[in-house]
C-alpha positions, 0 to 999 in steps of 0.5 A, a space after each residue: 643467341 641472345 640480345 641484351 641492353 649494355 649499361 655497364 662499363 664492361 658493356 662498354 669494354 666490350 662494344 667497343 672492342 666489336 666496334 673495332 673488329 666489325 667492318 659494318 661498324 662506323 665512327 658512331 657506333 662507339 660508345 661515347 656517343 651514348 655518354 654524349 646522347 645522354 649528356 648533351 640531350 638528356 635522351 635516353 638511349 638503348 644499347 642492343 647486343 646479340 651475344 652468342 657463348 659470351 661473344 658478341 656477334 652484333 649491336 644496335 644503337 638505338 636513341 628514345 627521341 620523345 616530346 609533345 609537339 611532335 612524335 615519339 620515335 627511336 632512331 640510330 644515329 640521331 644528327 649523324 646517321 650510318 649508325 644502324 644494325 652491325 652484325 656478323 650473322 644473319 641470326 644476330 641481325 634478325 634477333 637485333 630487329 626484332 628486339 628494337 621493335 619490341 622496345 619500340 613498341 613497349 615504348 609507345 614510339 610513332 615510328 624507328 628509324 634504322 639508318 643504314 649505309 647499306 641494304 641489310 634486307 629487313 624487309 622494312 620499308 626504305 628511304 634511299 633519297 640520301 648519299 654519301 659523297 666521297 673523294 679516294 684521296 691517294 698519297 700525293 696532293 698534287 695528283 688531285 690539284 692536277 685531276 682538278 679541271 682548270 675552272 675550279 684551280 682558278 677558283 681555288 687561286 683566285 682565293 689563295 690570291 685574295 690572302 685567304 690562310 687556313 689552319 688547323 686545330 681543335 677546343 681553341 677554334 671551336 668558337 669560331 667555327 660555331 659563330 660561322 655554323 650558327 649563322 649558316 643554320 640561321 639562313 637556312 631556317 634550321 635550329 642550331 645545335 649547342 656549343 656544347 654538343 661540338 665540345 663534347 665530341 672534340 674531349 670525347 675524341 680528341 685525337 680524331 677530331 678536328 676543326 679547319 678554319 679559313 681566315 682573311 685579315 684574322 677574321 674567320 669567314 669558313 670553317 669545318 668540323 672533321 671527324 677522322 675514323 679508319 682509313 676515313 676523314 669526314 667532313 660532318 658540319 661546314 660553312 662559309 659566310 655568304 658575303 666572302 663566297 665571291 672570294 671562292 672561300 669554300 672551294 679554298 677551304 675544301 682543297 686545304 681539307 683534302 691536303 690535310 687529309 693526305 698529310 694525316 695519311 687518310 685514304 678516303 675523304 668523306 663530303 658528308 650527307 646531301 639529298 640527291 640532286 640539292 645544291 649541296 649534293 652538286 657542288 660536293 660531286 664537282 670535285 674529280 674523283 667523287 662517287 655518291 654512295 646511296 644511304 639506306 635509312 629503314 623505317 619500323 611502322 605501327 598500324 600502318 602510319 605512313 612514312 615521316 616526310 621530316 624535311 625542309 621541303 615538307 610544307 608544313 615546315 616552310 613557314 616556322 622556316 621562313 620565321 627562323 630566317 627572319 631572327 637575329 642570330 644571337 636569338 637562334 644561338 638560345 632558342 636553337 638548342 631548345 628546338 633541334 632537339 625535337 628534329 634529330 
């Protein structure tokens, strides 16, 4: 057996192909995410393939994240997560490992970091602070209306009696919803993505991604962005604006999610990533039905460097958040791109 870095469109036919045989395998593991790394950062990116007898019997996708006002680091799967080590064998999962590492430390990088949605046993040291919340849908919409206790019905009516309307589709409401992301990162004192990095995933995958929007009076007050893969509908980037969340827009939103999700005959709704115990993570396991699922993001270490404490609430953060917050909008829409670059 032996690990090989894929380039070529082969590579790619082939990836793909263990991709969609590989039930460790996620939505960002397929190729195009490469292509949309490469394209829309202008990262370099490393494709690990253990192949035995010509077939491959794992992959790692890892992304060079590297500048000077931070650190040097490779990561799998920078912004997205559970993208880390697929394997069908212990032999191809350790050959993998120990490949990365060695273009971590040819690279010079200060730490890797392997997100994983499960434990895979390396050895390394762990960060399992991050879940997934995820909602098992079944066929029928009205089973999960009535598994809804009354409080959160009431919400959800009090919206659909406020005229709130939500729809459905794809490059046409991308504006939309990026003008609702933009200003939700803002508040929260985060760079914000481009829009071209949410262009590029609706024509990478056009038939599997989606965009929901809710409107009152045909102005656009919440938005989701939904990416499908499997049996799976997750909800990757949501936001409302504050001043229409009296009107319960977000609880409307989310319910109007579930029903498209059964309507497209999805078995699993996936709430995305929360920090366990945050107020994300607790209005997400309100919902009947919803089990957290523990992440298991692995670290690669050189000369003993202590873990990465990259988070808002590492103090050394707080005050270029509290200057984010205080910008109009329209400046984080330009600067945004520049900055998120630098805290995958």
């Amino acid at each position: 057996m032996q690990v090989s870095v894929f380039n070529t469109p082969v590579d790619a036919k082939r990836w793909d192909e263990f991709v969609d045989s590989s039930p460790d395998a996620t939505n960002y593991h397929r190729w195009e995410w490469k292509q949309l790394m490469e394209g829309v950062f202008g990262w370099p990116t490393i494709y690990l393939a253990a192949e035995d007898g010509g077939r491959i019997s794992g992959i790692l996708p890892v992304v060079l994240i590297g500048h000077r006002l931070n650190c040097r680091l490779f990561c799998s799967m920078p912004f997205l997560g559970e993208c880390g080590i697929a394997s069908s064998s212990e032999m191809a999962k350790r050959l993998l490992l120990d490949h990365a590492i060695k273009q971590a430390q040819g690279e010079g990088v200060d730490y890797m970091e392997l997100r994983h949605r499960h434990d895979q046993q390396l050895g390394l040291l762990a960060k399992t602070d991050k879940v997934r919340v995820v909602l098992p849908l079944g066929s029928e919409t009205e089973k999960i209306w009535m598994a809804l206790n009354t409080k959160l019905r009431t919400k959800i009516r009090k919206a659909i009696n406020a005229g709130l309307t939500a729809e459905f589709g794809g490059l046409e409401f991308v504006g939309d919803f990026y003008r609702i992301f933009a200003q939700n990162m803002r508040d929260l004192g985060t760079p914000v993505y481009s829009e071209e990095f949410f262009v590029r995933i609706l024509t990478s995958f056009p038939h599997e991604t989606f965009i929901c929007r809710v409107q009152l009076q045909g102005r656009t007050v919440a938005a989701s962005f939904l990416m499908g893969f499997r049996d799976t509908l997750e909800a990757k980037w949501t936001s409302s604006l504050r001043e229409y969340l009296p009107m319960k827009s977000n609880l409307f939103l989310y319910w109007n999610l579930f029903c498209f999700a059964v309507q497209h005959k999805y078995k699993v709704f996936d709430f995305g990533r929360s920090t366990v115990g945050s107020g994300t993570h607790v209005f997400k396991t309100q919902w009947s039905g919803t089990h957290s699922i523990p992440l298991h993001w692995d670290y690669w270490l050189p000369n003993g460097n202590r873990l990465p404490e990259r988070n808002p609430g590492n103090p050394k953060y707080r005050m270029a958040i509290q200057t984010w917050r205080r910008l109009p909008v329209s400046v984080t829409r330009i600067l945004g791109p520049r900055f998120v670059r630098y805290f995958p």
